[in-house]
Each structure stands twice: as C-alpha cells, then as structure tokens.
C-alpha positions as CSV (number, residue, x, y, z in Angstrom):
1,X,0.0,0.0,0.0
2,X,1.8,3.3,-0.9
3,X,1.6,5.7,2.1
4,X,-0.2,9.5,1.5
5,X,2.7,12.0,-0.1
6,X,0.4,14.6,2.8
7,X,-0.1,14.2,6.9
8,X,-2.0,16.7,8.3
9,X,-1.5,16.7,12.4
10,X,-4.7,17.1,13.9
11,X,-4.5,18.5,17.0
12,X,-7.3,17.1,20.0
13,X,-9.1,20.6,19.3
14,X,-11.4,20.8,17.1
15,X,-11.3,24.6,15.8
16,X,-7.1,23.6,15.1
17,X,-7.8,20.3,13.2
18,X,-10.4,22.2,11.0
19,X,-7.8,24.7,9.8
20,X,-5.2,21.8,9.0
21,X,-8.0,19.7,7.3
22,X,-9.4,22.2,5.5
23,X,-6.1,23.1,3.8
24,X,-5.3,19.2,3.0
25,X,-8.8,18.8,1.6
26,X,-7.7,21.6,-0.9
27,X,-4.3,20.5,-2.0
28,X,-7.2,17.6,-3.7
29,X,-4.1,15.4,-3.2
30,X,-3.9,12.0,-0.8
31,X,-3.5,12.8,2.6
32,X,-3.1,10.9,5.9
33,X,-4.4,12.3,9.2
34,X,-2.2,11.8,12.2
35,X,-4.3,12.2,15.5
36,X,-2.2,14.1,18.0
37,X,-3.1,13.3,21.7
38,X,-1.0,15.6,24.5
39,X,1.2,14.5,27.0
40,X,2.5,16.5,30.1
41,X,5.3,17.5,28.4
42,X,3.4,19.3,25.8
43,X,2.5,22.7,28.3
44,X,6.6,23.4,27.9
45,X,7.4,25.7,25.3
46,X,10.5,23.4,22.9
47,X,12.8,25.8,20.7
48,X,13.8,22.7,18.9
49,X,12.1,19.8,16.8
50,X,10.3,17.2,19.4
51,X,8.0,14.8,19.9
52,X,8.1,14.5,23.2
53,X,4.7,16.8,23.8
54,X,3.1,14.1,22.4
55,X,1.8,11.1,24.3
56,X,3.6,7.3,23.8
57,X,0.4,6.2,22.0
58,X,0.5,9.3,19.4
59,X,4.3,9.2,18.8
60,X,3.5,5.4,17.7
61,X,1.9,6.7,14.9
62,X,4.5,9.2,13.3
63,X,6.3,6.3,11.7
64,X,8.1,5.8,7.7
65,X,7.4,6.3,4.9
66,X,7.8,9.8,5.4
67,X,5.7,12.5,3.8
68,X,6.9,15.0,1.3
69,X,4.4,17.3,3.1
70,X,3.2,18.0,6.8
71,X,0.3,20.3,7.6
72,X,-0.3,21.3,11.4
73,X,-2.2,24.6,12.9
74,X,-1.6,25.6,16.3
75,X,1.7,26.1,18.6
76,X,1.7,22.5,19.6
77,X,2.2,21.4,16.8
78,X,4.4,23.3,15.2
79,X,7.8,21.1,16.8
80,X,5.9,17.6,15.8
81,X,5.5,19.1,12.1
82,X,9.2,20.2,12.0
C-alpha cells in the first residue's frame, strides 16, 4: 500500500484540526491524518524539533514512509510538524 505524499497533524481541538484539514482537503491530493493526543510535556514551550509533547500512543503513529508534506495549525504542533 503506498503511504499519503500529505499528513495533516490534527491536534485534539477541534477549531485547530479544521484549519489543518481544511487546507489538505484543498491540495485535492492523498492525505493521511495523524491524530495528535498531548502528553505532560506538551505545556513546555520546545525551541527545537520534538515529539516528546506528544503522548507514547500518538508518537507510535508518526512512523516511515515519510511525507513529502506536513500540515499542522496551532503552537503545539508546530515542533511535531518540523
């Protein structure tokens, strides 16, 4: 099965997701959807690329092949996308 060439990060809140979604929908290209779920780490602001916001259960599912694209909304997100 060849894997989406899009992820879109959908964060737990609904207004986020909808921005992320809505752009994906656009592209009219395949897409994947990655639920995000948010750990305790997730309240600390990172400077650098991490997912360690992210719960064991939602890191499980950011796994190869690797997208040429990631879309994300929201300031949670941003280090998971990057």
């Amino acid at each position: 099965m060849m894997e989406a060439p899009v992820w879109v990060l959908a964060d737990p809140r609904a207004g986020t997701a909808a921005q992320a979604l809505g752009i994906a929908e656009r592209l009219e290209a395949p897409f994947r959807t990655v639920t995000l779920e948010w750990g305790p780490l997730a309240k600390l602001p990172w400077p650098w690329p991490t997912l360690a916001g992210l719960t064991p259960q939602a890191r499980a599912r950011i796994v190869p092949p690797w997208p040429r694209l990631v879309i994300s909304a929201g300031r949670r997100a941003a280090p998971v996308a990057l």
